[in-house]
C-alpha positions in Angstrom: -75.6 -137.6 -119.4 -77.8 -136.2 -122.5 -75.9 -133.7 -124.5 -76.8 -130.2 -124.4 -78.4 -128.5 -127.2 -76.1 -125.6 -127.7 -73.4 -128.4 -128.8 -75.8 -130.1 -131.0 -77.9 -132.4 -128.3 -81.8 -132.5 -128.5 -83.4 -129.5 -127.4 -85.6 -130.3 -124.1 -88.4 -127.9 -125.5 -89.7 -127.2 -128.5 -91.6 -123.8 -128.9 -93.7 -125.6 -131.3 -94.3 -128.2 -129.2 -95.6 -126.2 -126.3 -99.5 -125.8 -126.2 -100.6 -122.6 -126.5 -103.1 -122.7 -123.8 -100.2 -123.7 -121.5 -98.1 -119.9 -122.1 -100.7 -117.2 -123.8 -100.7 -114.7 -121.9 -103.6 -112.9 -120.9 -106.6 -115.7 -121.2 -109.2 -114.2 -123.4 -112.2 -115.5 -122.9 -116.0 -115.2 -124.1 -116.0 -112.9 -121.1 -114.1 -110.7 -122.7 -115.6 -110.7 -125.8 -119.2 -110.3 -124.6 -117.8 -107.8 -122.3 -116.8 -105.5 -125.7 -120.2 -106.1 -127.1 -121.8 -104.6 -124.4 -119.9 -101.1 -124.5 -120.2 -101.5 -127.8 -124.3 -101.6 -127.7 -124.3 -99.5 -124.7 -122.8 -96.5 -126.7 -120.9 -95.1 -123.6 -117.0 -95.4 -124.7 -115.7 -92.6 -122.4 -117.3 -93.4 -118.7 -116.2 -92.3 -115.8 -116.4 -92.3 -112.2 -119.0 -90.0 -111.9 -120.8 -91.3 -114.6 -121.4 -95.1 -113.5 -120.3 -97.6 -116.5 -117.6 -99.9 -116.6 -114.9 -97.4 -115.3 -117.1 -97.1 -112.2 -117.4 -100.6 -111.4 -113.9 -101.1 -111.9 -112.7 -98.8 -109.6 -115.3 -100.3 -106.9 -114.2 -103.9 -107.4 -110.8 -103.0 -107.2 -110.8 -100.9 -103.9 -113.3 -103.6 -102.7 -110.7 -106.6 -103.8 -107.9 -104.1 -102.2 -109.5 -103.1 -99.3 -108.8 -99.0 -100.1 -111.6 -97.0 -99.7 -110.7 -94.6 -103.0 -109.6 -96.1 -105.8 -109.2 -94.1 -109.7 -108.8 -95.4 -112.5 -106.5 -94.2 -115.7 -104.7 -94.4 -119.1 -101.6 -96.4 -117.8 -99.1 -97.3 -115.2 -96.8 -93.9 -115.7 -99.8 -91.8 -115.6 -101.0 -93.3 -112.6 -97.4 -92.7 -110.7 -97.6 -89.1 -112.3 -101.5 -88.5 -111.1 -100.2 -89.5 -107.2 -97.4 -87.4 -106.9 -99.8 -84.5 -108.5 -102.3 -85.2 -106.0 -99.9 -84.8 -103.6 -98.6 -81.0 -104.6 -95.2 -81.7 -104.2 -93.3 -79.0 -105.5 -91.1 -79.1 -108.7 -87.4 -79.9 -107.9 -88.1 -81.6 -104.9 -86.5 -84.7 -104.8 -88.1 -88.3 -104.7 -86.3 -91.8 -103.8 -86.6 -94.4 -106.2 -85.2 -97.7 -106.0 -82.0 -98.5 -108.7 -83.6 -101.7 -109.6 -86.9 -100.9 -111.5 -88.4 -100.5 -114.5 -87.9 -96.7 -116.0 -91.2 -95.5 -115.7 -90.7 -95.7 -112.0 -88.7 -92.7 -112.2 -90.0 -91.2 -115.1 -93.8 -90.5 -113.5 -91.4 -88.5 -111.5 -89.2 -86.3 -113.7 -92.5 -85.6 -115.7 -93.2 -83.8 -112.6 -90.6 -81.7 -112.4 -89.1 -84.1 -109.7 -85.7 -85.3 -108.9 -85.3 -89.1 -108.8 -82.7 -90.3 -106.2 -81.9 -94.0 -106.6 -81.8 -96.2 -103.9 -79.6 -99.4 -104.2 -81.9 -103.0 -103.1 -82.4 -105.6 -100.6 -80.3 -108.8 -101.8 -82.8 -111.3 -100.5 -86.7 -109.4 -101.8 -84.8 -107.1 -104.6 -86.8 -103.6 -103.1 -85.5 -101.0 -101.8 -83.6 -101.3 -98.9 -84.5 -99.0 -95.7 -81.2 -98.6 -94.6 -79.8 -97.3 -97.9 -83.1 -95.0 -98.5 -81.9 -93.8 -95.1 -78.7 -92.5 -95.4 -79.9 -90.4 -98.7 -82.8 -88.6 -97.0 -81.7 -84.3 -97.1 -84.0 -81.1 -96.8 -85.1 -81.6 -100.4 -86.5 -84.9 -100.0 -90.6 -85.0 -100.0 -91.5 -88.8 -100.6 -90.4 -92.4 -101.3 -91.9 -94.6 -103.9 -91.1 -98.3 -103.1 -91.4 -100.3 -105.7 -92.7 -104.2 -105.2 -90.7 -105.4 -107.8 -91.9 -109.3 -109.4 -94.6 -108.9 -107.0 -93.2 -109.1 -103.6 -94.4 -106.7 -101.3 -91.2 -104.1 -100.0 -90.1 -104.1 -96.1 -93.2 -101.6 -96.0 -92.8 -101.3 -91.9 -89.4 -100.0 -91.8 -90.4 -98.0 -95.1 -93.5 -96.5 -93.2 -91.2 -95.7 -90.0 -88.7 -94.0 -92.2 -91.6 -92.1 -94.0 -93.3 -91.3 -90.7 -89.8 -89.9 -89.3 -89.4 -87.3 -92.1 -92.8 -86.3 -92.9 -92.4 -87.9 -96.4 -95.0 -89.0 -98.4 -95.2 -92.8 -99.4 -96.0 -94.1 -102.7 -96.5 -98.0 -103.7 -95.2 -98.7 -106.5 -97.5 -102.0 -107.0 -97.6 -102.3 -110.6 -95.9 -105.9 -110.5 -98.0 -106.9 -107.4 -102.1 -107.4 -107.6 -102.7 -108.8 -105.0 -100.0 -109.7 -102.6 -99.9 -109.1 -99.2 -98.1 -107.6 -96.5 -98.8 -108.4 -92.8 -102.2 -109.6 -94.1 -102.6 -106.3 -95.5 -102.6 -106.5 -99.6 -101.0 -103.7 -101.9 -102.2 -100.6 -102.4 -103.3 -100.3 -98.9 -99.7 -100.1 -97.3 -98.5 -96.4 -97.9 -100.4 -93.3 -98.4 -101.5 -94.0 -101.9 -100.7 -96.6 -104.4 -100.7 -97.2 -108.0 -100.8 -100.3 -110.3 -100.5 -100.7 -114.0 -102.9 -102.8 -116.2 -100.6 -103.2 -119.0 -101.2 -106.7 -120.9 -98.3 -108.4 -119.5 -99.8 -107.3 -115.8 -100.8 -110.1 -113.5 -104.0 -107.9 -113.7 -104.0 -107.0 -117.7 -106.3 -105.0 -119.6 -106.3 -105.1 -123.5 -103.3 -103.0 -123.9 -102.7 -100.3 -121.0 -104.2 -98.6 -117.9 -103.9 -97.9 -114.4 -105.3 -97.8 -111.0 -104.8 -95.6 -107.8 -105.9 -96.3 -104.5 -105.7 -94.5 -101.2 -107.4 -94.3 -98.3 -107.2 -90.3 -98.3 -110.2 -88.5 -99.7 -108.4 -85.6 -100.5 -106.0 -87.0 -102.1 -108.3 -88.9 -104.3 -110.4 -85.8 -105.3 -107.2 -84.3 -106.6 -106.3 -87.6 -108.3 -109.4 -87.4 -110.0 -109.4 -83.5 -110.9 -106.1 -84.4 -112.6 -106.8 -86.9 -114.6 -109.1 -85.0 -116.8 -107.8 -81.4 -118.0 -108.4 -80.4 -113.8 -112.0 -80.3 -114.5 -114.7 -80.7 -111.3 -116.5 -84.1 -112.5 -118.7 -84.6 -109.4 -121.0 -82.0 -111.2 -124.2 -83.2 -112.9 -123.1 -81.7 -116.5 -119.8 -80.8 -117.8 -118.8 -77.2 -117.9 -115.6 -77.3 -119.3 -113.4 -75.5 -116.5 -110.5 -76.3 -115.7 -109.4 -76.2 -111.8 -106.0 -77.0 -112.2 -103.6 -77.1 -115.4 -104.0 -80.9 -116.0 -103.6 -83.5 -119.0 -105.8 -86.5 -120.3 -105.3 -89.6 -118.6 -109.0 -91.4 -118.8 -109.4 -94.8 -118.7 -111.3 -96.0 -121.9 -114.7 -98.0 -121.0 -113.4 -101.2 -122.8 -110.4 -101.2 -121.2 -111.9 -101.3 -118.3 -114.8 -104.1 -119.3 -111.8 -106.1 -120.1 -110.1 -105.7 -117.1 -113.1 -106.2 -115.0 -113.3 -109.9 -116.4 -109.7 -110.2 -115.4 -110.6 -109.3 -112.1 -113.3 -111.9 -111.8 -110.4 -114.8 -111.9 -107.3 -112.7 -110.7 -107.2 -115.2 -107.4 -108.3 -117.7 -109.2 -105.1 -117.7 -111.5 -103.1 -116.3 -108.7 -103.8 -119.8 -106.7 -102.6 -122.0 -109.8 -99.6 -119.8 -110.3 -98.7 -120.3 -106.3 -98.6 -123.9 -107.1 -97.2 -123.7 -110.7 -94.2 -121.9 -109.4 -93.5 -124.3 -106.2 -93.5 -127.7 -108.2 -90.9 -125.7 -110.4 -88.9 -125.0 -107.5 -89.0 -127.8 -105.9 -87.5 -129.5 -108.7 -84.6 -127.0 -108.9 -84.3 -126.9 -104.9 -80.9 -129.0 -104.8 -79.3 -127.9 -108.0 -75.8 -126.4 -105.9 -75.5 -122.6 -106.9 -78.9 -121.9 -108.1 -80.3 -119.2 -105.3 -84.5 -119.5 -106.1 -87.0 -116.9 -104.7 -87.2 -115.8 -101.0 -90.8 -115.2 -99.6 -90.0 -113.9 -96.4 -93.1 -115.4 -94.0 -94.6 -112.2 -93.5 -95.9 -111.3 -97.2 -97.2 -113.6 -99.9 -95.4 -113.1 -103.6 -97.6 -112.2 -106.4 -94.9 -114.2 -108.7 -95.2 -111.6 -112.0 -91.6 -112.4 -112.5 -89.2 -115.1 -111.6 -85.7 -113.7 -110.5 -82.8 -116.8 -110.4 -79.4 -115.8 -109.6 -76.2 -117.8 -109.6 -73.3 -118.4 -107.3 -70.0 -119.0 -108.8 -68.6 -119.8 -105.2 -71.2 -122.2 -104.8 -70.6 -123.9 -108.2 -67.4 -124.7 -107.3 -65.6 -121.9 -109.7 -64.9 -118.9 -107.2 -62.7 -117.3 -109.7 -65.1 -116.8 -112.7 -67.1 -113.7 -113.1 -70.8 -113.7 -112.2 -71.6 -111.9 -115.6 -69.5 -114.8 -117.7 -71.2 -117.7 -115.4 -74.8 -115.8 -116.3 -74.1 -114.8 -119.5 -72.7 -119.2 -121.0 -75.5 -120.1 -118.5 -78.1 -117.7 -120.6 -77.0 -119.6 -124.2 -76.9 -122.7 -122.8 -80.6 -122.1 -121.2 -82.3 -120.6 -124.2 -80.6 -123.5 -126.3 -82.5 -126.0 -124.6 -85.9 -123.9 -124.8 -86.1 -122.0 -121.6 -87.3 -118.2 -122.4 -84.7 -116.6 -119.6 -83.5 -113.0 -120.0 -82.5 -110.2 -118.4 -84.5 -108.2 -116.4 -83.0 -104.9 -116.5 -79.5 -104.3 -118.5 -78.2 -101.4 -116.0 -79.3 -99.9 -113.0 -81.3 -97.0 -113.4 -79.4 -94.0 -112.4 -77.2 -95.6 -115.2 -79.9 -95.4 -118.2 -79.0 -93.3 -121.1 -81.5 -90.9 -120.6 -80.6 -90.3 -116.6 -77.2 -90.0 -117.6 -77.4 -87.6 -120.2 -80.7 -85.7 -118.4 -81.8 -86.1 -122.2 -85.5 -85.0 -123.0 -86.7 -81.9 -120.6 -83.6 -79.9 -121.3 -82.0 -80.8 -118.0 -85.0 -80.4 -116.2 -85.8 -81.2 -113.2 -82.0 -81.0 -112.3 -81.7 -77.2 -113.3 -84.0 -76.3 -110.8 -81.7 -76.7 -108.0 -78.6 -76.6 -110.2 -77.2 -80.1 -109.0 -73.9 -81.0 -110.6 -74.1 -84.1 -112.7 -73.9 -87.4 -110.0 -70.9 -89.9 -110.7 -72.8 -92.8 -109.8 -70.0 -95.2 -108.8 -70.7 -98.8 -108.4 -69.9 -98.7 -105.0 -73.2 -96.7 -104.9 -75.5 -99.3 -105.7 -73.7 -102.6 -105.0 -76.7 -105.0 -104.6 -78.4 -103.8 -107.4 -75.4 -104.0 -110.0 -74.7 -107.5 -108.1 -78.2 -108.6 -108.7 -78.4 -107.2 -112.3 -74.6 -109.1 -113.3 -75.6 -112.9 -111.3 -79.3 -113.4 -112.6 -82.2 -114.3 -115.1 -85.7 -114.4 -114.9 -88.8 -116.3 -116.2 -91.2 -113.9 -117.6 -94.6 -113.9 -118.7 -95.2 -118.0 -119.3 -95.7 -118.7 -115.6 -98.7 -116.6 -115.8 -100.5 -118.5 -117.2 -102.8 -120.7 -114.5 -102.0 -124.0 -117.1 -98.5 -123.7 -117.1 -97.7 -126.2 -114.7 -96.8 -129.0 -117.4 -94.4 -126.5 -119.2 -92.7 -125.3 -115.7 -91.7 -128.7 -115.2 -90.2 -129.4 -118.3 -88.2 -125.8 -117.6 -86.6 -127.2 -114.4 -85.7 -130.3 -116.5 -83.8 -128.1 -119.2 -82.2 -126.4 -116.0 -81.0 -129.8 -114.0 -79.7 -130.9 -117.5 -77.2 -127.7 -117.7 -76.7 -128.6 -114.4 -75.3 -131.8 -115.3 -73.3 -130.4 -118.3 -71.6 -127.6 -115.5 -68.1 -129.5 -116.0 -68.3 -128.6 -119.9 -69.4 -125.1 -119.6 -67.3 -123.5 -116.3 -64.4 -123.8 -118.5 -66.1 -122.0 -121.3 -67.1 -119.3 -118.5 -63.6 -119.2 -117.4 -62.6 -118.2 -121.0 -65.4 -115.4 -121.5 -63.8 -111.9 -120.9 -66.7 -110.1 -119.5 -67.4 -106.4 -118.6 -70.3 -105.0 -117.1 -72.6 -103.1 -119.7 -72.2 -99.8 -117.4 -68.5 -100.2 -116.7 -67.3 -97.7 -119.5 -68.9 -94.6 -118.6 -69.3 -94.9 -115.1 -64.9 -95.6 -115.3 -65.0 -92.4 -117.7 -67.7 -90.7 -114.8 -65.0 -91.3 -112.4 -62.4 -89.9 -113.6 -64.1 -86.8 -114.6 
C-alpha cells in the first residue's frame, strides 16, 4: 500500500508535471486571435443586434444551436438574470424562488430588481431545486421561479413547468452552468419562458472575460430585453436618437467578446463530446470505491459536466459515527496532498451569505418594501442543501478541457490510493471536532 503524501509519501501528481494543454482552460486558438484582428480592422467595437457584426451573429448562432427563436446578447451572467426579470415587469417587492444551493448572483440579478429572493432547499440526487419544496413556499407575493441547472444538469423542468403553470408564475432558466444540455431532447434555454446563460471564462461556453446570453421564445419579451439593455433606447430604428423608453442601464455585449465567443461556439459540441467521455473513464475508475456517491444523470437529460460534485458517506465507509464535515474536510487534505485540485463548491447555503443575512448593500431593500421581519433560516429549512454542502467536493475547471482524459485518470488513481489509506485517516476524522461554517449565527438566529 503506497504511502500517502500528506504523511510524507510521493505525491501521485505533480502540477508541474501536468501538460498544460491537458487543463488550460479556455483553448485559445488562431481562431481567436484572427477573430480579434478582424474587429480590430473592421472598426466596429460596439455592434449590436440591429446593427449586424459579431454581436448579431452571435445571437443567431446561439438561438440557432439552442433552438429559441430570440436570443440577446449582454455584458455578463447577472445582467442577463437582471435583463429577464425586467423584461418581465415584475413589480418591486414581489418575491422570486431561488434555489439555496447556487452561486450568489442567482439571487442577486434579483435583489438588484427590487425583488425578494426566497430560497428553495435541493434535490439530493441532481442538486436543483426541488418541486416539492418550491411548492410549499409559493404565497400571494410570489411572481416567478428561477431554476438553476447547477454543474450543468438540466432541473426536474416538467414538474417545475406544472408548478409554474399552476400559479401563473413566470419561469426563468438559470442555465449559466449548462450550454448545451438537454432536457427531454429539448436543450436549455428552451425549457421555461426565458432563459439566461453566462459567458464568463470559466463557462463551458467562455468568452474572453464576461458576457451573457438570453433566449426565449416570446417576442415581447425579447423586445423589452433588448430596450433594456441599452439606457431603454428603441434600437430597431435606422439612426440613434438618444430616447430613452424606459429608465434602463448599460449592459452591451462588446464586439470582441462576442468574436471570441463565436469561435467557442464553433467547437462547444465538439469539446462537449470529449468531456462526456473524459468524465466516464474517470468514473468508471472510481465506480467501486465503497462510500464515494459519483454523479447521477437521470436518463431523461444529458449533463453538460461544468462541475463535478462527489459526496461521501460515512455509513458507507464503515464509520457511521463521524461527522460528514470531518470525513470531507481529512478527505479534502489528504486529496489535494496527492495533487487532486478538489474544493468546495459553495461554503453556506445562500440564505446564509453575509450579505442575505445582514440585507447589507440596498439599505434593506427589497425587504422594506413589504416590511418582512428578518427570516431565521434554520437548518431544518434547507436540509439537502446544508447536507450536500457539509458531505462533498467537486472537480472544477480541469475536466474542461477536451485533453484531459490522461490527467482524469491519474485523478481517480490519487482518489483509489486514499481509498486504500481509509484505515489511517477515519481515525484522524474521528478526532476532528467539526462545526458547520453557518452553525454560529443560525444557533444565535434561533434563539433570537
Amino acid at each position: 500500500m503506497a504511502k500517502l503524501a500528506m504523511f510524507g509519501g510521493s505525491r501521485t501528481i505533480d502540477r508541474g508535471s501536468v501538460p498544460a494543454e491537458q487543463i488550460r482552460w479556455p483553448i485559445v486558438t488562431e481562431a481567436e486571435h484572427e477573430s480579434a484582428r478582424r474587429v480590430f480592422d473592421s472598426g466596429s467595437f460596439t455592434s449590436n443586434s440591429t446593427g449586424g457584426g459579431e454581436v448579431a451573429a452571435l445571437e443567431r448562432e446561439w438561438a440557432e444551436f439552442v433552438g429559441a427563436p430570440y436570443c440577446a446578447a449582454v455584458s455578463n451572467g447577472t445582467a442577463a438574470i437582471e435583463l429577464a426579470l425586467a423584461a418581465a415587469g415584475i413589480e418591486p417587492g414581489a418575491e422570486i424562488l431561488v434555489p439555496a444551493l447556487s452561486f450568489v448572483a442567482s439571487a442577486v440579478g434579483a435583489v438588484q430588481r427590487m425583488l425578494v429572493p426566497v430560497f428553495v432547499d435541493i434535490d439530493p440526487v441532481t442538486f436543483t431545486m426541488s418541486p416539492a419544496a418550491a411548492k410549499e413556499l409559493i404565497t400571494p407575493r410570489t411572481r416567478a421561479i428561477l431554476v438553476v441547472h447547477l454543474h450543468g444538469l438540466p432541473a426536474d423542468m416538467t414538474a417545475l413547468r406544472a408548478l409554474a403553470d399552476q400559479h401563473g408564475l413566470l419561469l426563468i432558466e438559470d442555465a449559466a452552468q449548462s450550454h448545451g444540455a438537454s432536457y427531454l431532447g429539448q436543450r436549455t434555454g428552451t425549457l421555461g419562458d426565458i432563459a439566461t446563460f453566462s459567458l464568463n471564462v470559466v463557462k463551458n461556453l467562455p468568452t474572453c472575460g464576461e458576457g451573457g446570453l438570453i433566449t426565449t421564445a416570446d417576442p415581447e419579451l425579447h423586445r423589452k430585453v433588448v430596450l433594456h439593455r441599452q439606457f431603454g433606447e428603441d434600437l430597431t430604428r435606422r439612426e440613434r436618437d438618444y430616447v430613452s423608453r424606459v429608465l434602463a442601464g448599460n449592459a452591451k455585449l462588446s464586439a470582441v467578446q462576442a468574436a471570441f465567443a463565436r469561435c467557442q461556439l464553433d467547437r462547444l459540441a465538439e469539446y462537449d463530446a470529449a468531456r462526456q467521455v473524459n468524465v466516464r473513464a474517470m468514473f468508471d475508475g472510481l465506480a467501486d470505491l465503497p462510500g464515494l456517491l459519483l454523479p447521477v444523470v437521470p436518463e431523461d437529460r444529458t449533463h453538460a459536466w461544468h462541475i463535478l460534485r462527489m459526496r461521501f458517506d460515512p455509513v458507507a465507509m464503515g464509520c457511521p459515527e463521524v461527522a460528514p464535515g470531518a470525513l470531507r474536510t481529512i478527505l479534502h487534505r489528504a486529496l489535494r496532498a496527492e495533487g487532486v485540485p478538489l474544493q468546495q463548491y459553495q461554503l453556506v447555503p445562500l440564505p446564509w451569505q453575509e450579505a442575505f443575512r445582514e440585507r447589507a448593500g440596498f439599505g434593506g431593500y427589497p425587504w422594506k418594501l413589504n416590511d418582512v421581519a428578518p427570516e431565521t433560516h434554520r437548518a431544518e429549512d434547507y436540509p439537502v442543501t446544508t447536507a450536500v454542502i457539509e458531505d462533498s467536493l467537486t472537480l472544477q475547471r480541469w475536466h474542461l478541457n477536451p485533453n484531459s482524459g490522461p490527467v482524469l485518470l491519474r485523478c481517480a488513481e490519487a482518489m483509489r490510493k486514499v481509498w486504500e489509506n481509509l484505515d489511517t485517516l477515519i481515525p484522524i476524522a474521528r478526532s476532528v471536532e467539526h462545526r458547520p461554517p453557518w452553525s454560529e449565527f443560525t444557533e444565535e438566529r434561533v434563539e433570537a
